[in-house]
C-alpha positions as CSV (number, residue, x, y, z in Angstrom):
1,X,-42.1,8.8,-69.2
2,X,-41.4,7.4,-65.7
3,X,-38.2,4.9,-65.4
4,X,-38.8,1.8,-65.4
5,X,-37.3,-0.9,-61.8
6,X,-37.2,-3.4,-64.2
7,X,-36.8,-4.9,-67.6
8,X,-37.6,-8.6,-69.3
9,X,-34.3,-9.9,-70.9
10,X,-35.8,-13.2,-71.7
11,X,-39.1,-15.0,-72.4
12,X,-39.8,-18.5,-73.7
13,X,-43.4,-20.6,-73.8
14,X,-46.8,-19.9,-75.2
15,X,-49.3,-21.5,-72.3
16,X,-46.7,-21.8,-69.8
17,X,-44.4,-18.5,-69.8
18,X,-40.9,-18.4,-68.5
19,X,-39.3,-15.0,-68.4
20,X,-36.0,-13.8,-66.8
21,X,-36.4,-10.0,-65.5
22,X,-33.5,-8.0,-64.4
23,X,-33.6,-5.4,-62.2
24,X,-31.8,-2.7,-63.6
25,X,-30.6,-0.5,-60.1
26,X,-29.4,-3.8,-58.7
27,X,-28.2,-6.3,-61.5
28,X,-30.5,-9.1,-59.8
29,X,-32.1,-11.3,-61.9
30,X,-35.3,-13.0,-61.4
31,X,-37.0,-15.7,-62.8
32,X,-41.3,-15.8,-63.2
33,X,-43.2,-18.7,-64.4
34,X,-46.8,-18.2,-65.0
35,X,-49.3,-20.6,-66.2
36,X,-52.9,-20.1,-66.5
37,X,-54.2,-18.0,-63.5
38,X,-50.7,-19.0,-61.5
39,X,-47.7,-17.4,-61.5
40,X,-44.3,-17.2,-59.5
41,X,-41.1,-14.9,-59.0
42,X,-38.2,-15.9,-57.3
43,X,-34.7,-14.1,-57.3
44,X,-32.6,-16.5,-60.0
45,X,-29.6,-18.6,-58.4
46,X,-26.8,-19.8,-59.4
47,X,-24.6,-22.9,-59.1
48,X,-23.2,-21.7,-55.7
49,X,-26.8,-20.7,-54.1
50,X,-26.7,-17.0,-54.5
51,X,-28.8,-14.9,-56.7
52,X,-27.8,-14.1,-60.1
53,X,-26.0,-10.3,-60.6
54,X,-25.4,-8.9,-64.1
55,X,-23.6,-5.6,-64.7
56,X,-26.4,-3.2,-65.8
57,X,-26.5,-1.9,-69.3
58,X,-27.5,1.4,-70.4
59,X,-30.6,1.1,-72.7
């Protein structure tokens, strides 16, 4: 099995999705909000305009 760039730490929404995915080399977080044939990614930000970085956790 190949690894995996990136995993989905949160989802919320049944015809509109919001999901938050990490990526796991960098800590980045990133925020996608699809709905119907639409979609969006952008890098998540925080208070003070810079994107969001987790530690990474060992799955």
């Amino acid at each position: 099995m190949a690894d995996k760039r990136f995993k989905k730490i949160y989802t919320q929404g049944i015809m509109g999705v919001q999901e938050i995915w990490q990526d796991v080399e960098t800590g980045v977080q990133y925020l996608y909000v699809g709905i119907g044939y639409g979609g969006g990614l952008t890098p998540l930000l925080g208070t003070d305009g810079k994107p969001v970085i987790t530690p990474v956790e060992p799955d």
